[in-house]
N, C-alpha and C positions, 0 to 999 in steps of 0.2 A: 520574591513575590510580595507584593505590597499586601499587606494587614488593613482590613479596613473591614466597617460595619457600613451596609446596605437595604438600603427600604425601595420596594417596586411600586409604584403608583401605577395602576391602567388607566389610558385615556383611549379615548373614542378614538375608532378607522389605525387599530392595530398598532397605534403607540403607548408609548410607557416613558413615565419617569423616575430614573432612578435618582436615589437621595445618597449622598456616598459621602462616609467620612473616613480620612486619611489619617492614619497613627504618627505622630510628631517624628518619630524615627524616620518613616520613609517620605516626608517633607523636607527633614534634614538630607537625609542623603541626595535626596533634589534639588537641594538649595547647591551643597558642596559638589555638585555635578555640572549643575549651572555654571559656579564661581570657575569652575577650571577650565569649560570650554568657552568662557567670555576671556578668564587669564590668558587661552592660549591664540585668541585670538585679538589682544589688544595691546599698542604696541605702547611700553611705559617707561620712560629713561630713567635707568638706574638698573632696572627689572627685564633678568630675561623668561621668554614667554614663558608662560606657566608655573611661574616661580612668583606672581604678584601675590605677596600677602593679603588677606581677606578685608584689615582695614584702607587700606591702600586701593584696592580692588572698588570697595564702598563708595568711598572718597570721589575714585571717578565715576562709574556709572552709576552709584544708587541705589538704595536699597529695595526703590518701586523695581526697577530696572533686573536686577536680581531676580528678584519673588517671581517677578511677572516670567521669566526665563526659564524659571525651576519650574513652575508649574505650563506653561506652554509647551514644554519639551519632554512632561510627563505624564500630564492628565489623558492622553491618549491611552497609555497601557494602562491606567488607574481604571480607567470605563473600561478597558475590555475584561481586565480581573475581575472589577465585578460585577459585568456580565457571565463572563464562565460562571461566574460563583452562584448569580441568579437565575441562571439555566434559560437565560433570553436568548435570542439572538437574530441582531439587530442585522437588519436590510440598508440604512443609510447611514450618512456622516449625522454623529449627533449634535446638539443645539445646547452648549456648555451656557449655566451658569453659577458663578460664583463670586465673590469678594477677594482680592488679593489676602492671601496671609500676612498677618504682622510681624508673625516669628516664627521661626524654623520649630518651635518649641512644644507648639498646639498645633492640635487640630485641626485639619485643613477639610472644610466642606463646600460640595458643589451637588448640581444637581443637572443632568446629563438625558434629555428629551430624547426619544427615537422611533421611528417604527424598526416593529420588529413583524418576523414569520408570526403569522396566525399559527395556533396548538389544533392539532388536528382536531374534531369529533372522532371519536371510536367506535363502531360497532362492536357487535359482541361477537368477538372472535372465537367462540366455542361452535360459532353458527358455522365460520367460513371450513372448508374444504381443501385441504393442502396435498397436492399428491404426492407418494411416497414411495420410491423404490426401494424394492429388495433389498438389499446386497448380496451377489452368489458371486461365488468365483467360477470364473473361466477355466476348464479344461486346459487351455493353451497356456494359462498365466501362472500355473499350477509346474507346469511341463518348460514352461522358461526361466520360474524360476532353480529348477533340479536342474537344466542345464548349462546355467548360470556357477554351481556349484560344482559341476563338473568341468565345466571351462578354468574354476580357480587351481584346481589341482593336474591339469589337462598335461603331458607331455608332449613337449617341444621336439620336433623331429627334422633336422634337414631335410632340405629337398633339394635335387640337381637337377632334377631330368624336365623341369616344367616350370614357365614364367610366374611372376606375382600374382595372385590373385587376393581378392579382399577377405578381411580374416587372417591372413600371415601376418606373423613376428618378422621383420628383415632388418633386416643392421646393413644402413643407407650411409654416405657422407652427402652430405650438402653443404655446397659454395652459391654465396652468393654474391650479386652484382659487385660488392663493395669488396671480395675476396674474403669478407669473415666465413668462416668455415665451423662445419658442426660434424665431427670425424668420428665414426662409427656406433650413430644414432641409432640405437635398437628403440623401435615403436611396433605397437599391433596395428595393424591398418582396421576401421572400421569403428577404434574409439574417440575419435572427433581431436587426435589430438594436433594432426598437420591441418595447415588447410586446403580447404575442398579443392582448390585446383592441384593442388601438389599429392595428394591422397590420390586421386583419381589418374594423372599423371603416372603413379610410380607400380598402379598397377600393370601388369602385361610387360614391365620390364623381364630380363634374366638377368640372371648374375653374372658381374661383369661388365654389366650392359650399363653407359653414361648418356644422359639427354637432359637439354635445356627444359624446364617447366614454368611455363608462366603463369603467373598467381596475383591476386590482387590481395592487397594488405589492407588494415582495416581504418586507414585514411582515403582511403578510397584509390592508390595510384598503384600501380601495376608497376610487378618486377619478377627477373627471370635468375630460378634456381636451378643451377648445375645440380643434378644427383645422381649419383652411383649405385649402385644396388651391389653388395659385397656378401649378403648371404639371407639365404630364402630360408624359414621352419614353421611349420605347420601345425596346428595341435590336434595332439590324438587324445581324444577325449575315453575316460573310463569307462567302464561299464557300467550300467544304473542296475545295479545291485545292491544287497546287504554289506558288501566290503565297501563300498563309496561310503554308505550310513554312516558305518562304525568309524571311516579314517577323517570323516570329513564333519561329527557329529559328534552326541552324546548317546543317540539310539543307537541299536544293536539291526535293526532291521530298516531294507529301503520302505516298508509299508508304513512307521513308525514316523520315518524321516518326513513321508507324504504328510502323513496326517498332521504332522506339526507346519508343512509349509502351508499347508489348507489353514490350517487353524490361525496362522501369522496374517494371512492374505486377508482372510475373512474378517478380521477384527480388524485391518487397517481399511476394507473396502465399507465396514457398517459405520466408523468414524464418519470415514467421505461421506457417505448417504446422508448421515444424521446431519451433517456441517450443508449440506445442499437443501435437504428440507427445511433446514432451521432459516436459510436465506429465502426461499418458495412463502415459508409462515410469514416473511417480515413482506416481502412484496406481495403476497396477499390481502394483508391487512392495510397495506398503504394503498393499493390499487379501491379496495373497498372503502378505507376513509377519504379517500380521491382526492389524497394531498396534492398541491400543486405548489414545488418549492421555488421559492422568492429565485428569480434571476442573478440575482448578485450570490447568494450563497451559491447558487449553482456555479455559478463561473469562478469565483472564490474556490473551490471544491476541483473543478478543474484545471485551474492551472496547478493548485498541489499534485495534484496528477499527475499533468505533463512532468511537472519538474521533476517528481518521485521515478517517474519511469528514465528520464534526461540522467539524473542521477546513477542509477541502476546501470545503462547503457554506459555509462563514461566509466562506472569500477570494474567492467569488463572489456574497458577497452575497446568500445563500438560508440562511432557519432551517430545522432539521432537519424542523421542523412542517410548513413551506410544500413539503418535500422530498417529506415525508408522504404530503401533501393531492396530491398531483402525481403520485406512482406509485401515488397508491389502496390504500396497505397500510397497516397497524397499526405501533405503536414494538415490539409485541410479535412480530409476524411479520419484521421486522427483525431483533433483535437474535436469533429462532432461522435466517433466514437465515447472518446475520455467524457466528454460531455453527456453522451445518455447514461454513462457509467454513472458520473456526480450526479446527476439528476435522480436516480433510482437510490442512491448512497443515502444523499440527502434525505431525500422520500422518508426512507427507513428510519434515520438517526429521529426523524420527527414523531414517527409512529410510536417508537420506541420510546422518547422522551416522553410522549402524551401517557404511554403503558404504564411505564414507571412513575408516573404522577398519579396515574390513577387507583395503582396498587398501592401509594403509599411507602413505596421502596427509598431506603436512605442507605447507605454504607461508612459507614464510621472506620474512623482512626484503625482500631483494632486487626477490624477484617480484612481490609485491605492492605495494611502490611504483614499479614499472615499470611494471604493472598498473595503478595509479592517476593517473603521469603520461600514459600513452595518454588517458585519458577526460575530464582536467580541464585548465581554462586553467592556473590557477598553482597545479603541486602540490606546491611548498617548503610555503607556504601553508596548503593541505587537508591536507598530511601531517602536519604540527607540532599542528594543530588536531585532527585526529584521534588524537592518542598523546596530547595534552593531556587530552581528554572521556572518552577510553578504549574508543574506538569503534574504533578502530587493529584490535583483538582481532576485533571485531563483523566489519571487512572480511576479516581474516582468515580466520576462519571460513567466510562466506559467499564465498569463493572457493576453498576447501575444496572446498565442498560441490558450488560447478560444475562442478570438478575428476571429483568419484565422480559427479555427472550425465552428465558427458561418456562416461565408460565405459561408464554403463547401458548411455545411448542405443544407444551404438555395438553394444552387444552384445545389448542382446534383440532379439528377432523381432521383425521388421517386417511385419505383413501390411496390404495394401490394408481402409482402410474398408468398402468396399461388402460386403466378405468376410467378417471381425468384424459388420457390423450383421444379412447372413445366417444366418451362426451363433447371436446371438442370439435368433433366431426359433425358431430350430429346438428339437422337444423333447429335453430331456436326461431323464435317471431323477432326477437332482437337485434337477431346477425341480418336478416331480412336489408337492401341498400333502401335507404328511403328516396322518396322519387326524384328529392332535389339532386339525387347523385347521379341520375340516368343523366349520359351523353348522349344530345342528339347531334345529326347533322342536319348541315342547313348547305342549300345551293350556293348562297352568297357566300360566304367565306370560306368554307368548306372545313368550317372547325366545329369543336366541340361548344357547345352554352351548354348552361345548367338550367 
């Protein structure tokens, strides 16, 4: 990541100038980055490609030729470094000026014109009202997960007298179109691990019983599996007693065993609440500073999106298409999805930045690689690798920003959901349509006007 020192100049209608100067290092390495991809691209007899000496290289195109190539080709990431660094963030292509450098040796300075997002106004978020659920555990969730624990140690029992049903252990062979074969496949049916047409298929077989099942694969083309069914077992599950506790535990007792699966539940369900209201506190405050984020970052914002999701789907093996066909939506109501998602993301990251400006929040060296060895096995490692990519910046910030979240939370009004959802009910003079929204009809067209 390029080293450089930066000055913010504001100018009028949400632009800024920044003043950027470049450390002779990473001029140099701009300059020899230049030199190799003009050597590898020029053709010099005597010399094969990318092998022309630097004088030689000179010689033919120049040393304007050069400069002008190193810096063309990397003033782009220079502005956006330090932009991160100056916590802007610019809405258009910016308006470069500078002087050619004379040497790889000095300092190279430009200065880099732009609008950027306006910094929200903040109210005073102590005023706003964030609702906040409980966390209680369910009865049921309490009771699935004891029979969760009784399914791990559950005995397996033949059965003859009665076809597959969902839930059996059965050891299948399956042939497929191609003749590869998978020869005495024990699965539980019910843990997602065939697919849905061939699971569903091989239920209602018996043993002994062979039939064609056809199945679609996750290129989308369809094909048909021979399977067998060679043996059906069922599980009998324990009794929920103090002997499951003691075999399946550290307690002596099933009451022991409860109170720890309550006490497990409960601390991962007041996590979730705290992590949902702390998202509630940030779109609070952004709906009340009535941020309205720049277009470009928003779309910016969602294509990382799409891709990050594009991504996700392809490491398990699902095209976005088959993604598609599977939630029954359009790429179009997708990507305006992903879209209110960046838009609200955005919102926030703004709210957030303006918090942390206004609290005076900064995060140094120290903390945040303290910070990062808490979370990672080897963070000599992650750390060197992160100030390498230049992502180093990226953590810092986003632990910034946890930082001015941390305060929110702590300080807006908490009220109970049930209480906020009643409120909402109720009429205000606000929710009132104002008249310009009444549809009338009219004889002539037979449409609505305003």
């Amino acid at each position: 990541m390029a080293r450089m020192e930066t000055q913010v100049e504001e100018l009028p209608d949400n632009r800024v100038r920044l003043q950027v100067e470049v450390e002779p290092g990473d001029v140099r390495h701009a300059v020899e980055h230049a030199a190799s991809d003009l050597a590898e691209s020029l053709k010099i007899p005597g010399f094969r490609k990318g092998k022309v000496p630097m004088p030689v290289l000179l010689a033919r195109v120049g040393r304007d030729r050069l400069y002008a190539e190193a810096v063309e080709s990397h003033i782009g990431g220079w502005f956006r470094s330090a932009a991160e660094r100056s916590r802007i963030r610019p809405v258009a292509q910016p308006e470069y000026g500078y002087d050619p450098p004379a040497s790889a040796d000095e300092t190279f300075r430009f200065t880099a014109t732009v609008a950027v997002q306006p910094k929200p106004e903040l109210p005073d978020w102590s005023e706003l009202e964030v609702p906040y659920a409980e966390a209680e555990v369910p009865e049921e969730l309490v009771e699935r997960e004891l029979d969760a624990l009784r399914s791990s140690v559950a005995e397996l029992v033949p059965i003859e007298d009665r076809p597959v049903v969902d839930g059996d252990t059965i050891v299948v062979d399956l042939v497929g179109e191609s003749g590869e074969a998978q020869r005495d496949y024990v699965v539980e049916l019910g843990q997602g691990r065939l697919l849905d047409e061939l699971e569903a298929g091989l239920v209602g077989m018996s043993i002994g019983e062979t039939k064609p099942i056809e199945a679609e694969l996750a290129d989308g083309s369809m094909t048909s599996i021979e399977a067998t069914v060679k043996e059906i077992k069922e599980k009998v599950l324990p009794p929920l007693d103090d002997e499951l506790a003691r075999s399946t535990s550290e307690f002596e007792t099933l009451a022991d065993l409860r109170a720890d699966v309550e006490s497990r539940l409960q601390a991962a369900l007041e996590v979730e609440a705290e992590g949902a209201f702390r998202q509630e506190a940030v779109r609070a405050l952004a709906a009340a500073a009535k941020v309205e984020a720049s277009n470009p970052l928003v779309e910016a914002r969602t294509r990382a999106l799409l891709q990050g999701l594009a991504l996700s789907l392809e490491r398990r093996g699902v095209s976005l298409d088959t993604y598609l066909q599977v939630t029954g939506g359009s790429a179009d109501e997708l990507v305006e999805r992903l879209r209110a998602e960046a838009r609200d993301s955005v919102a926030g990251e703004l709210v957030l930045e303006a918090a942390a400006d206004k609290l005076g929040i900064d995060v140094f060296d120290e903390e945040l690689e303290a910070e990062i060895r808490e979370r990672v096995e080897d963070p000599d490692e992650v750390i060197a690798q992160l100030r390498e990519s230049g992502r180093f910046e990226q953590e810092r910030e986003s632990l910034r920003l946890s930082h001015a979240l941390d305060r929110i939370a702590a300080e807006v009004k908490r009220i109970p959901a049930d209480l906020a959802a009643a409120r909402e009910k109720l009429w205000t003079p606000e929710k009132e349509p104002a008249p310009t929204d009444t549809k009338l009809w009219t004889p002539a067209g037979k449409e609505s006007v305003s």
